[in-house]
N, C-alpha and C positions, 0 to 999 in steps of 0.2 A: 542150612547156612543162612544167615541174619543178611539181608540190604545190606546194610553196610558191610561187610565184609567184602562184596562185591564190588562196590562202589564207593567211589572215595569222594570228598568236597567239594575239590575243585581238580581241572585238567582240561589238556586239547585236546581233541580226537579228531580222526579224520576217517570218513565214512567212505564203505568201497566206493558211493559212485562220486567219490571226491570232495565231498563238501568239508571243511574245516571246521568246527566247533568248539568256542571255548568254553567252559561252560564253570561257575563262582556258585559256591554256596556259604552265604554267611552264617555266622554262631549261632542267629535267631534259625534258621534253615531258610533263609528265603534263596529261591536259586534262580539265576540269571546265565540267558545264552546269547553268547553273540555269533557270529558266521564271521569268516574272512569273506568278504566280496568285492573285488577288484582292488585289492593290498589294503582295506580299511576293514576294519571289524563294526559290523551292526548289529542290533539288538534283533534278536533271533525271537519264535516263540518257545515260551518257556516250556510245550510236550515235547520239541524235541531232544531236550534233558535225557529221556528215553530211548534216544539212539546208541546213547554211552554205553548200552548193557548189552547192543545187538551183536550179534556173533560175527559182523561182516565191518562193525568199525574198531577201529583199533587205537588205544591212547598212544600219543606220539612221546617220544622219549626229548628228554632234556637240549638232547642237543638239535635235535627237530624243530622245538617250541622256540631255542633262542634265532633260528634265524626264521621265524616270523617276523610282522609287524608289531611294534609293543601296541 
């Protein structure tokens, strides 16, 4: 099975021990994380990209993501 097949471009995920992650991958591939931290979104480091693939975080579904912070 290919990466990408796994892994899609962009998405939120939210990791068992709670932390929220948005994480953007543009057409060039450059990819950006940010974290929800006290209802604002900051610029995260870009390895934890690598959470998104872990068996204990989990991508939040549509209706999840709209009642976030934009």
């Amino acid at each position: 099975m290919a990466y990408s097949d796994l892994v899609t471009g962009s998405g939120v995920y939210r990791t068992k021990l709670g932390k929220t992650l948005r994480i953007s991958e543009s057409d060039e591939g450059a990819i950006r994380v940010e974290l929800l931290e006290d209802g604002a979104w900051v610029a995260g480091p870009v390895r934890m990209a690598g959470l998104r693939l872990s068996s204990t975080t989990r991508k939040l579904s549509s209706r999840e993501v709209h009642s976030l912070p934009a």
